[in-house]
C-alpha positions as CSV (number, residue, x, y, z in Angstrom):
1,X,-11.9,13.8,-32.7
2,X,-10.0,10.8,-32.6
3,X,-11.5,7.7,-32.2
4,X,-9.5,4.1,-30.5
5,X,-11.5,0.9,-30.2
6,X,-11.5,0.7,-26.5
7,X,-10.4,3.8,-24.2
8,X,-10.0,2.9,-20.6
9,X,-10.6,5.3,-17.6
10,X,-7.7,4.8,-15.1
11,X,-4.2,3.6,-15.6
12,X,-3.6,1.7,-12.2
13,X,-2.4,-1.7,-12.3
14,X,-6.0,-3.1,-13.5
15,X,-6.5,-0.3,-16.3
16,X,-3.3,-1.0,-17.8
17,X,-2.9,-4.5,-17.8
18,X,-7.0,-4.7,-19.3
19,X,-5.2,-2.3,-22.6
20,X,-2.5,-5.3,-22.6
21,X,-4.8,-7.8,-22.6
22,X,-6.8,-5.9,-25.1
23,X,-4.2,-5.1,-27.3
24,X,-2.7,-8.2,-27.4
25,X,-6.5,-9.0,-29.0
26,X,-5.6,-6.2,-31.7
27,X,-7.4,-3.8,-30.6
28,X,-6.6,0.1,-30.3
29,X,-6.7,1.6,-26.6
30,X,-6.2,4.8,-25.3
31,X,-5.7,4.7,-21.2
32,X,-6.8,8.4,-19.6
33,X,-5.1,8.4,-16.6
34,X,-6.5,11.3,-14.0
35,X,-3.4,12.3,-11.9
36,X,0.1,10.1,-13.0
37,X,-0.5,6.3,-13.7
38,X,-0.5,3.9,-11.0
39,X,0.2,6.4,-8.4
40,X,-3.1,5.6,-6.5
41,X,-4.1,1.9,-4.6
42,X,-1.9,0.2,-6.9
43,X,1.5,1.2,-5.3
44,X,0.4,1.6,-2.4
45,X,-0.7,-1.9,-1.9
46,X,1.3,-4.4,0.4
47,X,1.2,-6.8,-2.6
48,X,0.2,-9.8,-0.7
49,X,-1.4,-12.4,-2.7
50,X,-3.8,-13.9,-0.3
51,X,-6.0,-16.2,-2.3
52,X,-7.3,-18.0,0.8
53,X,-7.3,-15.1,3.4
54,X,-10.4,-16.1,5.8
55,X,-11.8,-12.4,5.7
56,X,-12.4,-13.0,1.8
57,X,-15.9,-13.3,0.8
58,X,-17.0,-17.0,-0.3
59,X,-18.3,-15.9,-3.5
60,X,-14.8,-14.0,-4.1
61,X,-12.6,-17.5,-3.7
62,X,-12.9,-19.1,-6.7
63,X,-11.6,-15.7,-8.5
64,X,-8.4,-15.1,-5.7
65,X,-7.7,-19.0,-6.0
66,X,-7.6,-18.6,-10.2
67,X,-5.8,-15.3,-9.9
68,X,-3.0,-16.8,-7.6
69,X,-2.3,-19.7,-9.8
70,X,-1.7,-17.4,-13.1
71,X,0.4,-14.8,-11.4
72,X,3.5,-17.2,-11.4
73,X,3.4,-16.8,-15.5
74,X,2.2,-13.6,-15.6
75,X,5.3,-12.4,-13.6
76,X,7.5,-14.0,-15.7
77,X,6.3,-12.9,-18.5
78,X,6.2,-9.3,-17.9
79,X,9.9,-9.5,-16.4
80,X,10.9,-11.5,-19.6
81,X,9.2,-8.7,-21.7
82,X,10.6,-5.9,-19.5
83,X,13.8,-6.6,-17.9
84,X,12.2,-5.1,-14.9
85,X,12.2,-7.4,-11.9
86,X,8.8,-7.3,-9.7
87,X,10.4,-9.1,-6.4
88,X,7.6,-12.2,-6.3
89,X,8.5,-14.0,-3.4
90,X,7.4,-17.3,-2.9
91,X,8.3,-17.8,1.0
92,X,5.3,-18.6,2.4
93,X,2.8,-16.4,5.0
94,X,2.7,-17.7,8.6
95,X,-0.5,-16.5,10.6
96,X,-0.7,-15.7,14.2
97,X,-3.8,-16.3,15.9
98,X,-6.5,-18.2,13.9
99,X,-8.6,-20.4,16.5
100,X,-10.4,-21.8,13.1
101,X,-8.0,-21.8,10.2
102,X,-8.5,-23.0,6.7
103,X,-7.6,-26.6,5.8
104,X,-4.8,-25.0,3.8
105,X,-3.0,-23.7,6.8
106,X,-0.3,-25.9,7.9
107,X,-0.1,-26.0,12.0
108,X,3.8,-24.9,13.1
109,X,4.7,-26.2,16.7
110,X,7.0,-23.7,18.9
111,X,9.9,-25.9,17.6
112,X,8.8,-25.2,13.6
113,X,8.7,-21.7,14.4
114,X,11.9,-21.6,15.6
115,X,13.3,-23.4,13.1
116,X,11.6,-21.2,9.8
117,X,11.6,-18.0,11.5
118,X,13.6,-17.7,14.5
119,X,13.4,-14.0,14.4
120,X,9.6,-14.1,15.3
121,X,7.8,-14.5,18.6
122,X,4.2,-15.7,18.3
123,X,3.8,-14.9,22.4
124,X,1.3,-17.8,23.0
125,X,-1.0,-17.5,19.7
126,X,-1.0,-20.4,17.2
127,X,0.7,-20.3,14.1
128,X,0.1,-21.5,10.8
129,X,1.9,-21.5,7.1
130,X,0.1,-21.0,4.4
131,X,1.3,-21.5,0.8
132,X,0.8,-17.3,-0.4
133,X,3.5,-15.2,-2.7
134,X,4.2,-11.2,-2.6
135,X,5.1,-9.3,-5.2
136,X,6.6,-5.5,-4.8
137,X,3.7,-3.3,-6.4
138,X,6.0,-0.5,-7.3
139,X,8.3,-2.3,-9.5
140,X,5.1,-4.2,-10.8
141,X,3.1,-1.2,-11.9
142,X,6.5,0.1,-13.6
143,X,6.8,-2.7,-15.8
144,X,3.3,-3.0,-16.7
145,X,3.4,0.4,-17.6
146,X,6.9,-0.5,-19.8
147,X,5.4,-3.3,-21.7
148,X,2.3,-0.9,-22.4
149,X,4.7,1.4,-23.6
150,X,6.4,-1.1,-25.8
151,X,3.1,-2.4,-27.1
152,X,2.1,1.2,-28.6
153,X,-0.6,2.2,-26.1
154,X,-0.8,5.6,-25.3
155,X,-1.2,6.6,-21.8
156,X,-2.4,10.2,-21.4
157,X,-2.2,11.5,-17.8
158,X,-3.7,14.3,-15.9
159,X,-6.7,13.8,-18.1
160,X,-9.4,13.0,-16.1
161,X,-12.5,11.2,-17.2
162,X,-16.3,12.8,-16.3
163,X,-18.8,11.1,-18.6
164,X,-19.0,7.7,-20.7
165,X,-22.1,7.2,-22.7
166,X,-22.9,5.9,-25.9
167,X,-24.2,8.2,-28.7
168,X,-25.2,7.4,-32.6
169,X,-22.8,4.1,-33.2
170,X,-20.2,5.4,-30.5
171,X,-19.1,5.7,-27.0
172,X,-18.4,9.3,-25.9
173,X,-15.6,9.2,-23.1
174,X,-16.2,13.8,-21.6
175,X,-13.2,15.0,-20.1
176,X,-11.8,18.5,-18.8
177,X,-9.9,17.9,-21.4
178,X,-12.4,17.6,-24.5
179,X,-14.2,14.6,-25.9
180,X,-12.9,11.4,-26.8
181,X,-14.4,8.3,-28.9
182,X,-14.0,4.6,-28.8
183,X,-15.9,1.6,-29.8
184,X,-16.4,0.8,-26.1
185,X,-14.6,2.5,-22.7
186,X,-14.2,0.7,-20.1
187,X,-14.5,2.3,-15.9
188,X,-11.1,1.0,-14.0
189,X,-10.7,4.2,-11.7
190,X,-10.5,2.2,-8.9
191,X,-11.9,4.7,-5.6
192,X,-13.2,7.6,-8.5
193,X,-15.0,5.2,-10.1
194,X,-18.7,6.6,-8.9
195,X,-21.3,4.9,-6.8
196,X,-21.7,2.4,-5.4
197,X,-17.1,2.2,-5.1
198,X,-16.1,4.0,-2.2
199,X,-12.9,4.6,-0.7
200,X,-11.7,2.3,2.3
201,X,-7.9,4.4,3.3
202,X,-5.3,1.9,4.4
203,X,-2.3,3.1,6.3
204,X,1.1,1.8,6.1
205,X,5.1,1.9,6.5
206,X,8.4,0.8,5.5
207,X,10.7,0.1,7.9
208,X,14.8,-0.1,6.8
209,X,15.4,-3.6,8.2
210,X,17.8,-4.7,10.8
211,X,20.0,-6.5,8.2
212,X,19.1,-8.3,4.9
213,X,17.0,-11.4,5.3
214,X,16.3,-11.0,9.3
215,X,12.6,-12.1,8.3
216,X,11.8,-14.8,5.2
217,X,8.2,-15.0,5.6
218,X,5.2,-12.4,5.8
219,X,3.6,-12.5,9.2
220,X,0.0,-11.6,9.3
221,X,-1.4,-11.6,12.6
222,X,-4.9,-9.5,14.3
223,X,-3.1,-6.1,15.2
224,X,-0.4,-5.8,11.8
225,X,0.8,-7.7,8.9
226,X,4.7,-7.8,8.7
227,X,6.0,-8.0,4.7
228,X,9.7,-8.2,4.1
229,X,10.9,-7.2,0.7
230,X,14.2,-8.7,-1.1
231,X,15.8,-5.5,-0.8
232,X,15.6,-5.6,2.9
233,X,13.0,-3.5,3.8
234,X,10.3,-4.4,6.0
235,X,6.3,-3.2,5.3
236,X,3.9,-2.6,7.7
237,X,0.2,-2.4,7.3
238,X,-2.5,-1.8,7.7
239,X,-6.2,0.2,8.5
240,X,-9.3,0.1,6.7
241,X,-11.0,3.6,7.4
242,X,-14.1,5.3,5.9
243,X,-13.2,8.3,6.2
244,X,-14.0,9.3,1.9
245,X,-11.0,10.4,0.3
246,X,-8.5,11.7,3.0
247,X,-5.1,10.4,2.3
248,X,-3.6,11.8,5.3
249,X,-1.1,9.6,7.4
250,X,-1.5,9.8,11.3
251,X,1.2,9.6,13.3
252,X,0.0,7.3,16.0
253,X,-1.4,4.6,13.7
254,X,2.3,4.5,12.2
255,X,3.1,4.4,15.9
256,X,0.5,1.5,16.7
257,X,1.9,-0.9,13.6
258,X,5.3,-0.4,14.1
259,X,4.8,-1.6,18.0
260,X,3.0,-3.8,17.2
261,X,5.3,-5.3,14.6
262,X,8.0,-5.4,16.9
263,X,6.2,-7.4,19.2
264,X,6.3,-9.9,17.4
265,X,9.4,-9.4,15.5
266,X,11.7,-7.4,18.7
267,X,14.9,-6.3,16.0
268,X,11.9,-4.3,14.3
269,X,12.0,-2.1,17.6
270,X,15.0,-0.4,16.3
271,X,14.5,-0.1,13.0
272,X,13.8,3.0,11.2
273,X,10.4,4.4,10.1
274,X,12.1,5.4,6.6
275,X,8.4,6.0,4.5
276,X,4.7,6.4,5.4
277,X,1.6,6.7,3.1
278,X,-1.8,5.9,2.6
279,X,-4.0,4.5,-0.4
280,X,-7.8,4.4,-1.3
281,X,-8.7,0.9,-2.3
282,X,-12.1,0.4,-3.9
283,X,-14.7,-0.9,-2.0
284,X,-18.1,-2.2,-2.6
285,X,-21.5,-2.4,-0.3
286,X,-21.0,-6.0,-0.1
287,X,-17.2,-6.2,-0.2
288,X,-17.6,-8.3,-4.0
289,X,-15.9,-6.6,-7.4
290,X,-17.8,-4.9,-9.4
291,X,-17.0,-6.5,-13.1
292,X,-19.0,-6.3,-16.1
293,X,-21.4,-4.2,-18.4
294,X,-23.2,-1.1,-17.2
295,X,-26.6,-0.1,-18.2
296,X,-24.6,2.6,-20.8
297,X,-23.9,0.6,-24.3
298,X,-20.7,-1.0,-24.5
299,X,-19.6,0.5,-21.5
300,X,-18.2,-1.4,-19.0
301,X,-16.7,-1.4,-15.0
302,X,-13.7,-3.4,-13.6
303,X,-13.5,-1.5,-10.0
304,X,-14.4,-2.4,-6.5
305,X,-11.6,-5.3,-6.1
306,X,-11.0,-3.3,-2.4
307,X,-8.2,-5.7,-0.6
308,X,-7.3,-8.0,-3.0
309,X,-6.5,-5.5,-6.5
310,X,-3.0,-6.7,-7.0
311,X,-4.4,-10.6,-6.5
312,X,-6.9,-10.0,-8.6
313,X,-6.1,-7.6,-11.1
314,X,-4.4,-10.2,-14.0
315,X,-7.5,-12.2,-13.9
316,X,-10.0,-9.2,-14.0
317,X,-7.7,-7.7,-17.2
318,X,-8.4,-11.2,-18.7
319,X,-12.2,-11.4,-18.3
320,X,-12.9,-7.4,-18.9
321,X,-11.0,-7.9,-22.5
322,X,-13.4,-10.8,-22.9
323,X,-16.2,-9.0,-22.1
324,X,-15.4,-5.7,-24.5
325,X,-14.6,-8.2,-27.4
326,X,-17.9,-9.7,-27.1
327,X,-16.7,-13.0,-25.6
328,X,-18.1,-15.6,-22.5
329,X,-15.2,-14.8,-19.6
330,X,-13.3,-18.2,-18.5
331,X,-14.7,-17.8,-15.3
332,X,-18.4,-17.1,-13.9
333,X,-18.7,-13.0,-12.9
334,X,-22.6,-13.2,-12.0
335,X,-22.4,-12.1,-8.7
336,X,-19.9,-9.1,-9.3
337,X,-22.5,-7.6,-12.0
338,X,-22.7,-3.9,-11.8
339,X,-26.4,-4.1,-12.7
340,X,-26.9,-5.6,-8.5
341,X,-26.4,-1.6,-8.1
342,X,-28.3,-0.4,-10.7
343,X,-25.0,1.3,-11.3
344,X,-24.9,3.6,-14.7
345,X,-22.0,4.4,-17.2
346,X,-21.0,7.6,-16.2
């Protein structure tokens, strides 16, 4: 058997940027992927980096808020190191319908509507902007998984991990595949990562837009959230279901967001539904992250980030690769310890 320093379960966005982080440390990773890498929640994400999104948990804001400031650089370094552009957009979100809204959203008046987004019709609710960037998940999660190619970490998909536990002065990562070792192994498989994660589906949509640059801002408002991409297209999202791990798409929630959407936005009513899906993001009882040291030895959990796992997953690569290399993480993680769950390694 071979035998790495660290070997990570899951090769979404989160796995894979924890082996950067990790090997940037010098340490050897191996990345077991269980289908094809970043196929699950991480590309099918919206990519909205809502940092101050009222439905966040309280104890959650300090992480978004950290998360959101270090993306600018993170973005540009991973484009510098790739040559693969992510489409971060800095526009600004405007809300629709907040009777209470942060102190960070900034009222807009019929006329300031007008003048920023004259495509979109706010039908009586107020509006707000709000300082919040996008990114494009798909093109993120490719160049993440370029510069962990061009750091020398091997990916290995279709692998699936069953087991980590720690045995004599190791940790033994079972898999259908046979046994592998490491110093330490870390659980980042998002909705497979075991109890207490759960899957919570999300439905969602792209639209071929009307022509380029009909909408500049993301709209978020009670019944949809409108995200335009540089390229043109439109996204539409989104549900939160229980419903375990069915990944089908119905054809009347498409139906629902994309009138809804074009309520708001009317040259959206004859745009094209051109791409449907859905993704399991991981959830948690109380709707907190699930980041730190199980009871197995040296095995550790980065899952449960549920709405915010493109947000958040920079930040929770940086503290996870301090936590494997023994080190205090930059920010306090005490109330998304997996021990609240009495959750085990495996």
């Amino acid at each position: 058997m071979s035998s790495w320093d660290v070997i990570i379960a899951g090769a979404g966005l989160a796995g894979v940027l924890t082996a950067l982080e990790l090997r940037e440390r010098r340490a050897s990773v191996l990345v077991l992927e269980r289908g094809d890498p970043g196929r699950e929640a991480s590309t099918a994400a919206a990519g909205m980096l809502a940092a101050t999104d009222p439905e966040t948990p309280p104890a959650l804001r300090a992480m978004t808020l950290k998360s959101a400031r270090i993306y600018p650089d993170f973005v540009g370094k991973l484009e510098h190191s790739t040559g693969i552009e992510v489409d971060f957009r800095r526009q600004g979100t405007i809300v629709l319908g907040e009777e209470a809204p942060p102190a960070n959203y900034h009222q807009l008046f019929p006329q300031d509507l007008q003048r920023i987004e004259p495509a979109l019709q706010a039908h009586g609710r107020p509006a707000f902007l709000v300082a919040e960037d996008t990114v494009d998940p798909v093109p993120l999660m490719q160049a993440a998984l370029r510069a962990a190619e061009l750091a020398g970490i091997e990916i290995r998909n279709n692998v699936a991990v069953q087991q980590m536990c720690w045995k004599g002065q190791q940790v033994e990562v079972s898999t259908e595949k046979g046994v592998f070792t490491a110093l330490s192994a870390v659980n980042c498989m998002g909705a497979w990562s075991g109890a207490p994660v759960r899957p919570r589906k999300g439905q969602m949509l792209y639209l071929g837009s009307v022509r380029p640059g009909e909408l500049q801002h993301v709209v978020r408002a009670p019944e949809v959230y409108i995200v335009p991409r540089s390229s043109g297209k439109v996204l539409l999202g989104t549900t939160v279901e229980d419903v375990g791990f069915d990944k089908s798409v119905r054809k009347e929630t498409i139906q629902a967001l994309h009138d809804a959407a074009r309520r708001y936005v009317p040259e959206l009513a004859t745009a094209r539904v051109t791409e449907t899906w859905a993704g399991l993001r991981p959830g948690s009882p109380d709707d907190l992250p699930l980041i730190g040291p199980t009871d197995e030895r040296n095995v550790f959990l980065a899952s449960g980030l549920f709405r915010n796992g493109i947000l958040l997953a920079p930040l929770t690569a940086k503290i996870t690769a301090d936590l494997v290399m023994g080190r205090q993480p930059e920010i306090d993680i005490t109330r998304f310890s997996p021990s609240r769950f009495a959750v085990t390694g495996s």
